[in-house]
C-alpha positions in Angstrom: 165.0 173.9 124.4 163.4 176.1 126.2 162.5 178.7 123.3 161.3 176.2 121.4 158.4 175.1 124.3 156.1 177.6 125.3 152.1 177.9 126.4 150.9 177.8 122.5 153.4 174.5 121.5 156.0 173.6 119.8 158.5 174.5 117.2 159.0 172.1 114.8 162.4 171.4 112.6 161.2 173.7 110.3 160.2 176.8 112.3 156.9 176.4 112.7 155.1 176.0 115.6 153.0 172.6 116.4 150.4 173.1 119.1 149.3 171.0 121.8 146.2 169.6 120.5 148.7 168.3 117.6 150.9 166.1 120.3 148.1 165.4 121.8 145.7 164.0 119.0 148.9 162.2 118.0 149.9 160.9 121.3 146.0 159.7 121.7 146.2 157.7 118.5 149.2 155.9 119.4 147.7 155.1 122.4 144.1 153.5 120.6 146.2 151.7 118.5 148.6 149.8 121.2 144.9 149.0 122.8 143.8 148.0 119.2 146.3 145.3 118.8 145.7 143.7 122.1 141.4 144.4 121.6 140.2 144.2 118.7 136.8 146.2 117.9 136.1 148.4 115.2 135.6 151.2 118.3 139.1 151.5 118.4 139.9 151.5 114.4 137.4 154.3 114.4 138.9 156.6 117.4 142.5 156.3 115.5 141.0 157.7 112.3 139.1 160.1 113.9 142.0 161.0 115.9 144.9 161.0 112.7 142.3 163.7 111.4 141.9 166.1 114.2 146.1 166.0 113.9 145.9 166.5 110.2 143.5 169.3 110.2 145.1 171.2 113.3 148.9 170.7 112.3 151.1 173.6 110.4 150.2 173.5 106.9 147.3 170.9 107.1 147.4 168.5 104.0 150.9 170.3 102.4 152.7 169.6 105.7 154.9 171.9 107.7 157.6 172.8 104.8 154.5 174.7 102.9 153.6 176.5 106.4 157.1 177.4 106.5 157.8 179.1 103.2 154.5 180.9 103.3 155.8 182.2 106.5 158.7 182.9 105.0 157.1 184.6 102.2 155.0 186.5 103.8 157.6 188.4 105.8 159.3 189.0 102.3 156.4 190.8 101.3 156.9 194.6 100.6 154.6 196.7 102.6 152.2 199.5 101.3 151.8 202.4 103.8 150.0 205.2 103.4 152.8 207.7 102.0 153.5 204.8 99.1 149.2 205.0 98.0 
């Protein structure tokens, strides 16, 4: 476990890494919607899409999810290199 914590986040099941402000916006929604259930104001309808967005927007591979972060990770470190003797 412990390689798979450090100061910048998580790893996820697919190799990438998930930061903080991830578990956090998605810990915070939770929360707003546990208090939404027992009051309910359109304040906290609001704070849970607000926060679903900030987790969507700072998460591995945004809208294509973690699987596309992965394989352009993955592709990326297939890519040959072009040095200065090769151009």
């Amino acid at each position: 476990m412990a390689g798979r914590v450090d100061r910048r986040g998580m790893v996820g099941p697919y190799g990438v890494r998930y930061s903080w402000v991830y578990w956090a916006a998605s810990a915070a929604a939770f929360g707003l919607l546990i208090v939404d259930f027992f009051d309910d104001s359109a304040l906290w309808n609001v704070g849970v899409v607000v926060l679903v967005i900030i987790a969507i927007a700072v998460r591995p591979g945004r809208i294509r999810g973690p699987r596309a972060a992965a394989a352009a990770a993955a592709a990326e470190e297939r890519a040959p290199r072009v040095t200065q003797r090769d151009a």
